[in-house]
C-alpha positions as CSV (number, residue, x, y, z in Angstrom):
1,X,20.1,15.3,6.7
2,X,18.9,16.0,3.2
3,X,19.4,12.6,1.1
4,X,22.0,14.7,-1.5
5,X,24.1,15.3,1.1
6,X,24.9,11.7,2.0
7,X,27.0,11.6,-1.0
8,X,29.7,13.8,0.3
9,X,30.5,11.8,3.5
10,X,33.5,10.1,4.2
11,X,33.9,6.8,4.7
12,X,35.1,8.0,8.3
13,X,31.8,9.8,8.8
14,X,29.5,6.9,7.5
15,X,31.5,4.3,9.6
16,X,30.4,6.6,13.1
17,X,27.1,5.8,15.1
18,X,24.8,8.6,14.0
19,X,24.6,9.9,17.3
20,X,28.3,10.6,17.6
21,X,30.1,13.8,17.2
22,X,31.8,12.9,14.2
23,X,28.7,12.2,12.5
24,X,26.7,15.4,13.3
25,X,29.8,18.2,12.5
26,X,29.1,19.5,9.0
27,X,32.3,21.7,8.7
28,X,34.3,20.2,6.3
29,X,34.0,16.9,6.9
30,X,30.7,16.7,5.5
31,X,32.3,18.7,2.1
32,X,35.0,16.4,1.8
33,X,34.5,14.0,-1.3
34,X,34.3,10.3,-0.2
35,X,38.0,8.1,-0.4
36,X,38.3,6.0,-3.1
37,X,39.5,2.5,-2.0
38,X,41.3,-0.5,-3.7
39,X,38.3,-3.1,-4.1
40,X,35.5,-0.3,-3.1
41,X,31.9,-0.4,-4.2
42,X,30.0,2.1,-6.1
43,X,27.8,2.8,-2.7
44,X,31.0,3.9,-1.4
45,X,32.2,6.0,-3.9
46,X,29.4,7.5,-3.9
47,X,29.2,8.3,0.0
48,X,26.5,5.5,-0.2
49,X,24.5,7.6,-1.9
50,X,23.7,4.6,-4.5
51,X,24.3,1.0,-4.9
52,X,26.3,-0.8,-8.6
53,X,24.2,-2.8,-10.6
54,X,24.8,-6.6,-10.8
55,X,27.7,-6.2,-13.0
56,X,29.9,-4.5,-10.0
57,X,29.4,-7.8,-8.1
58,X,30.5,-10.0,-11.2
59,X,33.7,-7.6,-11.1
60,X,34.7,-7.3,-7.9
61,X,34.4,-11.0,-7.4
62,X,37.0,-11.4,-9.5
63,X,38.6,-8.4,-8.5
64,X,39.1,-9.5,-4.8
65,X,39.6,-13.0,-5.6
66,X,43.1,-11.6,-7.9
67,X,44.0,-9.2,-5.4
68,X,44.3,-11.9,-2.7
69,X,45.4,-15.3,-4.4
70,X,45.5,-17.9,-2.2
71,X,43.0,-16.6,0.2
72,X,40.3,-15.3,-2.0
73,X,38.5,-17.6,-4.7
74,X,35.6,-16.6,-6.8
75,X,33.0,-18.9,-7.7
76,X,30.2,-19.3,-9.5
77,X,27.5,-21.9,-7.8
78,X,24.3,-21.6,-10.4
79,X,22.9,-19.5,-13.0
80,X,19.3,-17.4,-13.0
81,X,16.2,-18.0,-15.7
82,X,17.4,-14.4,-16.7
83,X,21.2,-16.1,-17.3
84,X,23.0,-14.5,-14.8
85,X,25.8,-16.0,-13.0
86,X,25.2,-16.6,-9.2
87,X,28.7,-15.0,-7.8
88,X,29.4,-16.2,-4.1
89,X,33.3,-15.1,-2.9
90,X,35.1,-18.0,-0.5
91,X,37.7,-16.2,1.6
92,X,39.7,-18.3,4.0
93,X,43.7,-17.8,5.2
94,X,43.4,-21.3,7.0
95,X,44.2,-22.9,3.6
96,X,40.7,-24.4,3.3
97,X,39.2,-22.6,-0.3
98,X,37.0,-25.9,-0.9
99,X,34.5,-27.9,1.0
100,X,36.2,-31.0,1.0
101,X,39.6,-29.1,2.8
102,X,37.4,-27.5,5.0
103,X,35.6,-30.1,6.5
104,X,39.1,-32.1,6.3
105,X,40.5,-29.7,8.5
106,X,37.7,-29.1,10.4
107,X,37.5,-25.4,10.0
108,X,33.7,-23.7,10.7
109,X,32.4,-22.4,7.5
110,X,30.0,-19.2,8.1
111,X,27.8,-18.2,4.7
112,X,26.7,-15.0,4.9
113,X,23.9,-14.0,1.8
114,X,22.9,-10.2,0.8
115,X,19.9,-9.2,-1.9
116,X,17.7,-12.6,-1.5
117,X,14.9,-9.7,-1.6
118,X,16.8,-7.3,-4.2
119,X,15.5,-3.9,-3.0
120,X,16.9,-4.7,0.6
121,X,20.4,-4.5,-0.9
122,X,22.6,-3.4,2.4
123,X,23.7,-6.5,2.6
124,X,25.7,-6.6,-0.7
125,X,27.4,-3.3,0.2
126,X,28.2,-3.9,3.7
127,X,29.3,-7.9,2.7
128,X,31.7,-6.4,0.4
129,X,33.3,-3.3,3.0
130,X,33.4,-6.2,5.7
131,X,35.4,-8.6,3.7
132,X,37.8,-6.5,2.5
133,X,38.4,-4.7,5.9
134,X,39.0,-8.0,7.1
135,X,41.2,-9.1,4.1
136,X,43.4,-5.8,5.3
137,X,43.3,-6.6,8.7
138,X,41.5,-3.6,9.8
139,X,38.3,-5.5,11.0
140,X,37.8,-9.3,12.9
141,X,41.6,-9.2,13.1
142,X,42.7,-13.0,12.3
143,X,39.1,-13.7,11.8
144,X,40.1,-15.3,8.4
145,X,42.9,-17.6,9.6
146,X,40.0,-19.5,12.1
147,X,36.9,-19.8,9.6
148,X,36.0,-19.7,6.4
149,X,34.2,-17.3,4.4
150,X,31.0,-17.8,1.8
151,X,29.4,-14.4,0.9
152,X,26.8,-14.4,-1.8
153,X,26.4,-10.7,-2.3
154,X,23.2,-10.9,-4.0
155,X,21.0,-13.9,-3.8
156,X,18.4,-13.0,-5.8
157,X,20.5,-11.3,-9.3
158,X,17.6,-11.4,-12.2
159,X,15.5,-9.0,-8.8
160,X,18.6,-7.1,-8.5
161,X,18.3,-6.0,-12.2
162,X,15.3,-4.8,-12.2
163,X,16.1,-1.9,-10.9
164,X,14.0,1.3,-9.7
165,X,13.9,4.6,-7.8
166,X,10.6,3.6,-6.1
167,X,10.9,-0.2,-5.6
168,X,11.0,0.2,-1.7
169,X,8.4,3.6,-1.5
170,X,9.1,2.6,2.4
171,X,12.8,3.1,2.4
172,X,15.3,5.6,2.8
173,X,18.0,5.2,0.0
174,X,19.7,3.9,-2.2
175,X,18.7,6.4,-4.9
176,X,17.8,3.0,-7.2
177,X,17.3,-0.5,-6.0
178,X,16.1,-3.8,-7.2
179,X,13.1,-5.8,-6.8
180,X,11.9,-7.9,-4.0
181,X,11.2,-11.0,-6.0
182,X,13.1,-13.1,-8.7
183,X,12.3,-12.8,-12.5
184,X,9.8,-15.9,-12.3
185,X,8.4,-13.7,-9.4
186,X,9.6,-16.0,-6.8
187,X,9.6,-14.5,-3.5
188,X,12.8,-16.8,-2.3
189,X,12.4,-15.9,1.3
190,X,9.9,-18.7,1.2
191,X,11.0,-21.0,-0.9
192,X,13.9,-22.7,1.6
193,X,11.3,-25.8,1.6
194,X,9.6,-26.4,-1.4
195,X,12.6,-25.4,-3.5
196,X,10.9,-24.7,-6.5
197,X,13.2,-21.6,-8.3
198,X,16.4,-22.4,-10.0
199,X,17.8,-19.8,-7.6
200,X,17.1,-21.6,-4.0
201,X,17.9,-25.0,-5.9
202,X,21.3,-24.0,-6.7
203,X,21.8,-21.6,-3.0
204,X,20.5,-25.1,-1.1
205,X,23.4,-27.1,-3.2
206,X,25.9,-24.9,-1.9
207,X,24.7,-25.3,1.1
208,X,24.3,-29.1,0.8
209,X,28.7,-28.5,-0.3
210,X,29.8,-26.2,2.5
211,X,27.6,-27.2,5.2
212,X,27.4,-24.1,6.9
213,X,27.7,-23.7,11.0
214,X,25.9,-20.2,10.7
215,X,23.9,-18.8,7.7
216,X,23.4,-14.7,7.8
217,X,20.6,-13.3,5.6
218,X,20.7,-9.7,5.3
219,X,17.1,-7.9,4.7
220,X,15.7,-4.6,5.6
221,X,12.4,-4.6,7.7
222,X,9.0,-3.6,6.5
223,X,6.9,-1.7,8.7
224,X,6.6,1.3,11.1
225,X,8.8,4.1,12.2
226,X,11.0,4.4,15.2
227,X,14.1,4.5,16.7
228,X,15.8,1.0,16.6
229,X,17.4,0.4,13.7
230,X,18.1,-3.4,13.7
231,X,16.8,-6.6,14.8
232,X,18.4,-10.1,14.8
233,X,16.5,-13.5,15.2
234,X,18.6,-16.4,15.4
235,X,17.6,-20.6,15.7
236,X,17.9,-22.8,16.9
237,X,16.8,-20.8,20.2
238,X,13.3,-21.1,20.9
239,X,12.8,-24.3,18.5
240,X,15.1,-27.2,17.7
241,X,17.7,-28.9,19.2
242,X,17.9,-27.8,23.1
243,X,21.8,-28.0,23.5
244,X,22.6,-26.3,20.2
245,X,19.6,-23.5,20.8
246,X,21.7,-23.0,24.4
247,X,24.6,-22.0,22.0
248,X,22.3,-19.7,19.8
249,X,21.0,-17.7,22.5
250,X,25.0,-17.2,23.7
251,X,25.6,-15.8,20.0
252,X,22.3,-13.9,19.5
253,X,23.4,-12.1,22.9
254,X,27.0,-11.3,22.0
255,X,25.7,-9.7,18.6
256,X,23.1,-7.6,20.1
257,X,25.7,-6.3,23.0
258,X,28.1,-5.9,20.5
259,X,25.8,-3.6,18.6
260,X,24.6,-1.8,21.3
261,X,28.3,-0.8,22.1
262,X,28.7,0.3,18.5
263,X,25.4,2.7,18.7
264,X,22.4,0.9,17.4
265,X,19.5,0.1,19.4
266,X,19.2,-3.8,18.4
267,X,15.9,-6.0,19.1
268,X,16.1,-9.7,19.4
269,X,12.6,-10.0,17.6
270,X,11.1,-8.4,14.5
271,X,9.4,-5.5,15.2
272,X,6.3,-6.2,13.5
273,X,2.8,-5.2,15.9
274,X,0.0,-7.8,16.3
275,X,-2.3,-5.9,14.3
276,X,-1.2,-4.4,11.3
277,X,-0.3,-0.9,11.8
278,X,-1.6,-0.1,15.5
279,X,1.5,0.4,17.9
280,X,-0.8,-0.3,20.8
281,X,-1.4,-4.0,19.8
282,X,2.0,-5.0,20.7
283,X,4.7,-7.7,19.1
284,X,4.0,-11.6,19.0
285,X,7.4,-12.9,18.9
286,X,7.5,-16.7,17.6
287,X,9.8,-19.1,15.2
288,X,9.2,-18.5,11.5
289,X,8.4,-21.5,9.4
290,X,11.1,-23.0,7.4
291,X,9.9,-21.2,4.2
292,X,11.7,-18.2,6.0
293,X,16.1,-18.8,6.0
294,X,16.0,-18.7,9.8
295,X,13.4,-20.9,10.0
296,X,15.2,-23.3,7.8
297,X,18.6,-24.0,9.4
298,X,17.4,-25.0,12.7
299,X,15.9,-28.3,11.0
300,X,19.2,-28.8,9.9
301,X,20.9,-28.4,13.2
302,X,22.6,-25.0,11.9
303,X,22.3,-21.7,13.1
304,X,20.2,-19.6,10.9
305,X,20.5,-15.5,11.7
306,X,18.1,-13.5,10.5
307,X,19.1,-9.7,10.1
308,X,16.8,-6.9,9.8
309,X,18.1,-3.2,9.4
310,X,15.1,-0.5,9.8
311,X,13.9,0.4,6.2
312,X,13.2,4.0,7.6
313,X,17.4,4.7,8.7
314,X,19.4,6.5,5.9
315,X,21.4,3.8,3.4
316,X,24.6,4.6,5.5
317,X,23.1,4.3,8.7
318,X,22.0,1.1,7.8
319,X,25.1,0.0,5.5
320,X,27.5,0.5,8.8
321,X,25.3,-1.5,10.8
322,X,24.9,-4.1,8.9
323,X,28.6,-4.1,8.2
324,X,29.1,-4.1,11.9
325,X,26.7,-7.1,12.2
326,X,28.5,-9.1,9.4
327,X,31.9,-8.3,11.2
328,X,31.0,-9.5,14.8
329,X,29.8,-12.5,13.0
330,X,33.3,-13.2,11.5
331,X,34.5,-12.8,15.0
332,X,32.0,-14.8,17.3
333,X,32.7,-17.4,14.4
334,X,36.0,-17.4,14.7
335,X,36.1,-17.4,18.4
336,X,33.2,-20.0,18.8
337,X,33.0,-22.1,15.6
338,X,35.0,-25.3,16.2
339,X,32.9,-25.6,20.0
340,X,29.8,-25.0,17.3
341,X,30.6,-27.2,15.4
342,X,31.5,-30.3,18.3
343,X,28.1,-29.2,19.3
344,X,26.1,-29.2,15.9
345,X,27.7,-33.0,15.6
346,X,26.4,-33.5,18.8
347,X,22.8,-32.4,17.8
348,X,23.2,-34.7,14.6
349,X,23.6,-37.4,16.5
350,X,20.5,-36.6,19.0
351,X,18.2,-36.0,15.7
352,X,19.1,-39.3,14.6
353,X,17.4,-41.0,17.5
354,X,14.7,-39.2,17.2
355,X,12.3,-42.2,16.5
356,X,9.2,-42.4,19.0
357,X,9.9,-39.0,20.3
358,X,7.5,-36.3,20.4
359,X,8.5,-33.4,17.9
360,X,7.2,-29.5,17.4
361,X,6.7,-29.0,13.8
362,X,5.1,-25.4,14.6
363,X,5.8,-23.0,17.2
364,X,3.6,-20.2,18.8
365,X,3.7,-17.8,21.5
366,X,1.9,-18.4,24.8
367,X,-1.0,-15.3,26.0
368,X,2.0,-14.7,28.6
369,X,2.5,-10.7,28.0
370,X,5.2,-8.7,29.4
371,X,5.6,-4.8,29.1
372,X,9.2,-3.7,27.4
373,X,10.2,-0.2,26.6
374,X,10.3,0.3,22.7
375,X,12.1,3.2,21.2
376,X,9.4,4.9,19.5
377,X,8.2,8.6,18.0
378,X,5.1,9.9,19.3
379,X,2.4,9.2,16.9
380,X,-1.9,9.2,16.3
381,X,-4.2,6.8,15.0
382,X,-7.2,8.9,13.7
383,X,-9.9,8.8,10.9
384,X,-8.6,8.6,7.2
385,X,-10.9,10.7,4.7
386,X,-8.6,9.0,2.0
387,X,-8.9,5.1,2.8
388,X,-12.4,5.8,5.4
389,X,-10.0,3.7,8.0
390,X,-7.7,4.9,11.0
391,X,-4.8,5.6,10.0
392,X,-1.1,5.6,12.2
393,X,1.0,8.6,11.5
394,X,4.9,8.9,13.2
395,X,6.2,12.4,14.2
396,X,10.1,11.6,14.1
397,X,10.6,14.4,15.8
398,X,9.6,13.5,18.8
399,X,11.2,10.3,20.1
400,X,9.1,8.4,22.6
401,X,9.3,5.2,24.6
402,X,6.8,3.0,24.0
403,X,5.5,0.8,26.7
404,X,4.9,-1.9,24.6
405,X,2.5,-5.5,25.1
406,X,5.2,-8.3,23.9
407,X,4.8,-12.0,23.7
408,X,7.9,-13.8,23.8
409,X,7.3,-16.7,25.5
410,X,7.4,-19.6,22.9
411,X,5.6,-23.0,22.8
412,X,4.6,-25.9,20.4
413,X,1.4,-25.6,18.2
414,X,2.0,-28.7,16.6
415,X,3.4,-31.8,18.0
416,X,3.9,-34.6,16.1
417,X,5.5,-38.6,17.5
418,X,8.2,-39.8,14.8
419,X,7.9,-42.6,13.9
420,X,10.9,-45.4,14.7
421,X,11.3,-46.8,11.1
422,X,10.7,-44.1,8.6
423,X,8.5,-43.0,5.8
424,X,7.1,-44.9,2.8
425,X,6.4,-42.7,-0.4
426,X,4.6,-45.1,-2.8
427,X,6.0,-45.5,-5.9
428,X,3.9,-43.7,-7.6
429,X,4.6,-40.5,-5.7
430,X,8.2,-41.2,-5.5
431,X,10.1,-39.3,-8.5
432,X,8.6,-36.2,-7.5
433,X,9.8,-36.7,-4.1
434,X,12.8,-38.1,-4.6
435,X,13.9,-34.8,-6.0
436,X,12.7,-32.6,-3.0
437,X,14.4,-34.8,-0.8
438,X,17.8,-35.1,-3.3
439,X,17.5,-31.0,-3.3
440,X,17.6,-31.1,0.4
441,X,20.4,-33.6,1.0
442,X,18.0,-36.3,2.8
443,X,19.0,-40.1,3.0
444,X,16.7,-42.3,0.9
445,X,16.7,-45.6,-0.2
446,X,14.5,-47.0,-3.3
447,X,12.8,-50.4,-2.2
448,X,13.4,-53.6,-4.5
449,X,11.3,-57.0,-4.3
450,X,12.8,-58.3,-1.2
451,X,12.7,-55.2,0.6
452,X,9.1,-55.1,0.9
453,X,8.2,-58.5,0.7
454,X,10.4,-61.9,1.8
455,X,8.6,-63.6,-0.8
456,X,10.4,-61.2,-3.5
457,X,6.8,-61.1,-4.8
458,X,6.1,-57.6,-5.2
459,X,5.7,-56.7,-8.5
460,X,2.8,-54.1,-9.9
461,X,0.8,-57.0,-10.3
462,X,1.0,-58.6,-6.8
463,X,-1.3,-56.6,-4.3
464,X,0.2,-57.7,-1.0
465,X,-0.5,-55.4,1.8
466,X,2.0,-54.3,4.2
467,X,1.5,-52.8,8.0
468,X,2.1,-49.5,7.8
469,X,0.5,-46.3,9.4
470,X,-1.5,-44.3,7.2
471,X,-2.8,-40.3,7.5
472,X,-6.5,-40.0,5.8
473,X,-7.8,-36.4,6.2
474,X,-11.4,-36.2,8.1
475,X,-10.9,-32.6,6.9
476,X,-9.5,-31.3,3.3
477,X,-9.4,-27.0,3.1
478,X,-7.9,-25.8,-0.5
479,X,-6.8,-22.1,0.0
480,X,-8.7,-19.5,-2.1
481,X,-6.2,-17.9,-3.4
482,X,-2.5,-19.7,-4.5
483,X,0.6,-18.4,-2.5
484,X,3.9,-18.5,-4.7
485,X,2.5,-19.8,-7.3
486,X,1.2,-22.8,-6.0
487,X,-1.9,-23.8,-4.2
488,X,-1.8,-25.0,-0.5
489,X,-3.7,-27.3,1.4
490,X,-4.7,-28.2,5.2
491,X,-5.9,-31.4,5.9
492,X,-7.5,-32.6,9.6
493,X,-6.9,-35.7,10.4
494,X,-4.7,-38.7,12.3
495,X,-2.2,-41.5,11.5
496,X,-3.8,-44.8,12.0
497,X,-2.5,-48.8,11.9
498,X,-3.9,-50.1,8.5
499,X,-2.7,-52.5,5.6
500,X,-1.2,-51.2,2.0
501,X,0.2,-51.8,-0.4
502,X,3.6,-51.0,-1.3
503,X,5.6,-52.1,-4.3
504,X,8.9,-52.0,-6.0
505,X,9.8,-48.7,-6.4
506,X,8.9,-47.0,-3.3
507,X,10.9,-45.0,-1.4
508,X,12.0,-45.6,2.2
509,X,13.1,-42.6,4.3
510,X,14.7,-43.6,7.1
511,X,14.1,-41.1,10.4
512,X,17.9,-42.1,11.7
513,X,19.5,-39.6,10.5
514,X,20.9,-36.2,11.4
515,X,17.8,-34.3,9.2
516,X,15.5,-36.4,10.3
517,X,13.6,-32.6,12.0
518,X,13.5,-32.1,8.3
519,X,12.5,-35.1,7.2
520,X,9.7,-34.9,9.4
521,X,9.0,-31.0,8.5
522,X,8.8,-32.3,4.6
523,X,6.7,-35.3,5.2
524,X,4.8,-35.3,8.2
525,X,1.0,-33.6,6.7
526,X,0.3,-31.4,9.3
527,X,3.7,-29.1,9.3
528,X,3.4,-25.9,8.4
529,X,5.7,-26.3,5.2
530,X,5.0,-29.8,4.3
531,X,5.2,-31.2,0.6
532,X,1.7,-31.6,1.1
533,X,0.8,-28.2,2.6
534,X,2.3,-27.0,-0.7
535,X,0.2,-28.8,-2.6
536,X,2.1,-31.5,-3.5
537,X,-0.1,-34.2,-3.2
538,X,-3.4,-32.3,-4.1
539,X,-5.0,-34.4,-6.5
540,X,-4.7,-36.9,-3.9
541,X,-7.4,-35.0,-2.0
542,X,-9.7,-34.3,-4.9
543,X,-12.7,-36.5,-5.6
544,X,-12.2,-38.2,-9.0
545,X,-15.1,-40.6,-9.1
546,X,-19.1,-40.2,-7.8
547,X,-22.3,-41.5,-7.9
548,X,-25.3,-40.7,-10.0
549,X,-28.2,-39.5,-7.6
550,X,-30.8,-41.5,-9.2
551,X,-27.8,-44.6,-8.3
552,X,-27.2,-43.6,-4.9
553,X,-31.2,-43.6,-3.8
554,X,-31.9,-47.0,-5.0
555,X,-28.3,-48.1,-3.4
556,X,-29.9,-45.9,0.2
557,X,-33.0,-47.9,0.4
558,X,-30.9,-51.3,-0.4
559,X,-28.7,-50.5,2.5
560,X,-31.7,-49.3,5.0
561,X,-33.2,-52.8,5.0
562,X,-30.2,-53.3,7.6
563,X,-31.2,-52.0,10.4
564,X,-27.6,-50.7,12.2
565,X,-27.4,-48.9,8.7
566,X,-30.9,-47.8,9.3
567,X,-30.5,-46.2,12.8
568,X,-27.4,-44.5,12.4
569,X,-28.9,-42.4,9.4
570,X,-31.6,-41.8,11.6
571,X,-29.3,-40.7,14.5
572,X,-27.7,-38.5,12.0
573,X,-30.3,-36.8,10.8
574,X,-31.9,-36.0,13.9
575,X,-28.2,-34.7,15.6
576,X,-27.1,-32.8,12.6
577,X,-29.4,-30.2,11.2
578,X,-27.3,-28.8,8.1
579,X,-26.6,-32.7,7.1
580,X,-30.5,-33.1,7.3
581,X,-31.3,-30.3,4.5
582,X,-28.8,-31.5,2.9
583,X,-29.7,-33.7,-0.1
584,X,-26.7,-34.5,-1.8
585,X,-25.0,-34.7,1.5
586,X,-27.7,-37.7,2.7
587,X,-27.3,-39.3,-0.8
588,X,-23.3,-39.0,0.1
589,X,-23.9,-40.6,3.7
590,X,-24.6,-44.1,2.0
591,X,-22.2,-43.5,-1.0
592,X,-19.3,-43.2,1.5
593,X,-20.5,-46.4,2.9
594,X,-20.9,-48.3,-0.4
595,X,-18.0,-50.9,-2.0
596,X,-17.8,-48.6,-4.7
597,X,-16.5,-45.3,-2.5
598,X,-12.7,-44.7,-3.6
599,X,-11.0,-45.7,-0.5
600,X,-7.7,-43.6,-1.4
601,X,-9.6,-40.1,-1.5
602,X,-8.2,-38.1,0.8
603,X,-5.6,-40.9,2.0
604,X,-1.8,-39.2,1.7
605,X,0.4,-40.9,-0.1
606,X,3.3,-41.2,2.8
607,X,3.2,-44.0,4.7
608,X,5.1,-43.9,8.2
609,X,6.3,-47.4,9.6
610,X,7.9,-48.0,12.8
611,X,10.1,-50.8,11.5
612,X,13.0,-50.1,8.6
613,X,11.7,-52.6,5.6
614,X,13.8,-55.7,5.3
């Protein structure tokens, strides 16, 4: 169907599964002009067509929250660098419109978040057609009398402004969109850890206030073309706690069924192949990092749901299904919620004994393939005189299944023991992370005199060392080329028992508590999204201090008179050929050994103890 002739459909028509008789007849229904409704969206007046500007979603928050007083408030939980007001809409009939009478009462509170990538803007439109369905009763009847309600219809406003025809060139409608990234040119989608943009700062403080039982974040896929038209990944599942992933797999299931008896063709993974535009390589299924939303909850011991419509599906197509995803949500929260949330307390109280357990803090998928059919077109991979490489083309006219190589059996790349005490940042280090931790809503304490020492002597001054285990990297890799602005780093290395010094000022982080999966994904070096992998702590890992070379060979033949120092240069030289043509690296062998080495290079500045400080 031509794009123009979206705009004349119904709401009726757009609400049917594409493949349904009421979508496909074009005599008069298709002519009729689409119904204007009380508290409707531009994308629906116009037969979604096109989406409002940021300015519809200030107004109808209002708007909805003064049509149903009482049940409705409207809220405003931050503002962007741009000065926009972050809008979220709280819709409850059980009488809980705050936090605090929510948890009171214990009602589950489900958050459901459109436009964190402003081009992928279903999410706003749907949000808005679900709530008010379910406001008039006509969807997730009583849904609103069992839960409450926190929609954000667009996460990511200052994007959402900066609007364009051809901001998605791989997407089917809206006429205009927004932009994938924030004003600052944030991408928030992986920002749920480090929390540096204004945005995610003030989204993770509502989160901190609601404390969400399911978080919904509503994108449109990237990639190739075929027939399935949504996917939804959900954790915990494959990672995380194991009796509250046992509940996630129950909900992912009853959304995809409950799709699937609507019309779409769901997919429990994101339909991304292993190599980059070559159907034939297959889909790696695996657990996101918690950069990623979905990634993020599961530390938490919350359900994260991750919700892809197909890019290439018309903006109706896509707008109903989302709005049928958002709506089985309402109900599966409703119906399940309190029993999620009994077992989410139940997983906060398993995380808090965490101590000397074994932990994932990175998940992979095994070489264990299995052959699924995938709804595809027919398509060729042939020689590009444009680019000079092979290049995919889809013919959508001729629907195929796809006997398709998937990998969906998901294991631990990372392990990691926590440690029975907690985490030491060193004073020095502990501003800066005091506020990633504050941001995040983890359980710190700030270490006086007698917490460190019994003597009370602990000043700056007074260099008495304290058991503790340290990390020092045997291996320090900067990346080339920074990643959201910032630099990352991955370090080699292993804990070890040494003595060090820590003073008034420090910060103890405690691995008792129900975050401690987060704790240990913040502060633990080797997790994929760790303060340090973000380059928190780089100049910890840069060498500050060296040795002249004309210093270092007068200091070499000094320590060769000993003859241990002697014969393990010798060993070295005849075991390691590149260290052998190396000069500066044989002038750096005895430097390394020398009193005068910098003994914190490359030591991180966390400290892990298996004993709380006194």
């Amino acid at each position: 169907m031509p794009r123009t002739a979206l705009a004349a459909l119904p709401l009726a028509l757009l609400m049917a599964a594409p493949s349904s008789p009421a979508f496909a007849r074009d005599a008069g229904a298709r002519a009729a002009a689409a119904q204007v409704a009380p508290l409707s969206t531009v994308a629906e007046r116009s037969g979604f067509l096109r989406t409002g500007r940021y300015g519809e979603v200030v107004a109808l928050c209002d708007a909805f929250a003064a049509a149903h007083p009482g049940t409705v408030r409207c809220i405003d939980f931050g503002t962007t660098p741009e000065g926009r007001p972050m809008k979220a809409l709280v819709a409850s009939r059980s009488g809980a419109l705050t936090p605090e009478a929510a948890r009171a009462a214990g009602v589950p509170v489900l958050l459901v978040q459109g436009g964190i990538h402003a081009g992928e803007v279903d999410g706003k439109d749907a949000g808005f057609l679900a709530l008010r369905q379910a406001l008039d009763g006509k969807a997730a009847p009583g849904a609103l009398e069992r839960l409450v309600l926190v929609f954000v219809p667009v996460f990511n406003a200052d994007g959402h402004e900066r609007f364009g025809a051809w901001n998605r060139p791989n997407q089917r409608g809206p006429e205009e969109m927004g932009w994938r990234t924030t004003a600052r040119n944030h991408n928030l989608n992986r920002d749920y850890m480090k929390a540096d943009a204004p945005e995610m700062r003030a989204m993770l403080a509502l989160v901190e206030a609601w404390d969400p039982i399911a978080y919904v974040d509503l994108h449109a896929t990237n990639g190739a073309q075929f027939e399935h038209d949504i996917s939804v990944q959900l954790e915990p599942l494959h990672s995380g706690d194991p009796g509250l992933g046992r509940a996630g797999l129950a909900l992912r299931d009853a959304l995809l069924t409950d799709l699937a008896r609507q019309g779409s063709l769901p997919l429990p993974f994101y339909p991304s192949f292993e190599t980059h535009d070559d159907p034939a390589s297959g889909i790696v299924d695996g657990v996101s990092p918690p950069r990623f939303s979905h990634g993020y909850f599961t530390l938490r011991n919350r359900f994260g749901v991750l919700v892809e419509t197909h890019s290439w599906k018309e903006y109706p197509v896509r707008v109903r299904i989302t709005r049928n995803l958002v709506v089985g949500m309402l109900e599966q929260t409703a119906r399940h919620g309190r029993d999620w949330l009994r077992t989410a307390a139940a997983a906060d109280a398993r995380s808090s004994g965490l101590g000397g357990q074994d932990v994932p803090l990175d998940w992979k998928a095994s070489d264990q393939v299995r052959i699924v059919d995938f709804r595809g077109y027919a398509w060729t991979r042939t020689h590009s005189d444009v680019s000079g490489a092979l290049a995919t083309r889809y013919d959508e006219s001729t629907p195929q299944i796809w006997k398709m190589p998937l990998r969906d059996e998901i294991v631990p790349r990372v392990l990691a023991t926590a440690p029975r005490g907690g985490y030491i940042v060193p004073a020095a280090f502990s501003d800066s992370v005091a506020g990633k931790l504050d941001v995040h809503g983890i359980r710190y304490e700030r270490l006086g005199c007698t917490d460190v020492h019994p003597s009370g002597q602990c000043g700056p001054d007074d260099p008495t060392p304290t058991d503790v285990e340290a990390f020092r990297a045997d291996g320090i890799d900067f990346a080339a080329q920074p990643v959201e602005g910032r630099q990352r780093l991955a370090v080699e290395g292993a804990w070890r028992q040494e003595r060090q010094v820590v003073t008034s000022g420090s910060l103890f982080v405690p691995i008792a508590q129900p975050k401690a999966r987060l704790v240990m994904a913040l502060l633990e070096p080797q997790a994929p999204d760790s303060l340090l992998q973000w380059g928190l702590f780089n100049n910890a890992f840069e060498r500050k201090e060296y040795m002249e070379a004309y210093v270092a060979e007068a200091v070499a033949r000094e320590m060769l008179e000993d003859p241990g120092v002697r014969a393990a240069f010798e060993r070295r030289l005849a075991e390691d050929a590149e260290f052998a043509a190396s000069p500066r690296a044989r002038l750096d062998w005895f430097y390394r050994r020398h009193p005068s080495w910098d003994e914190r290079y490359g030591l991180y500045p966390v400290f892990r103890t298996q004993t709380a400080p006194r």
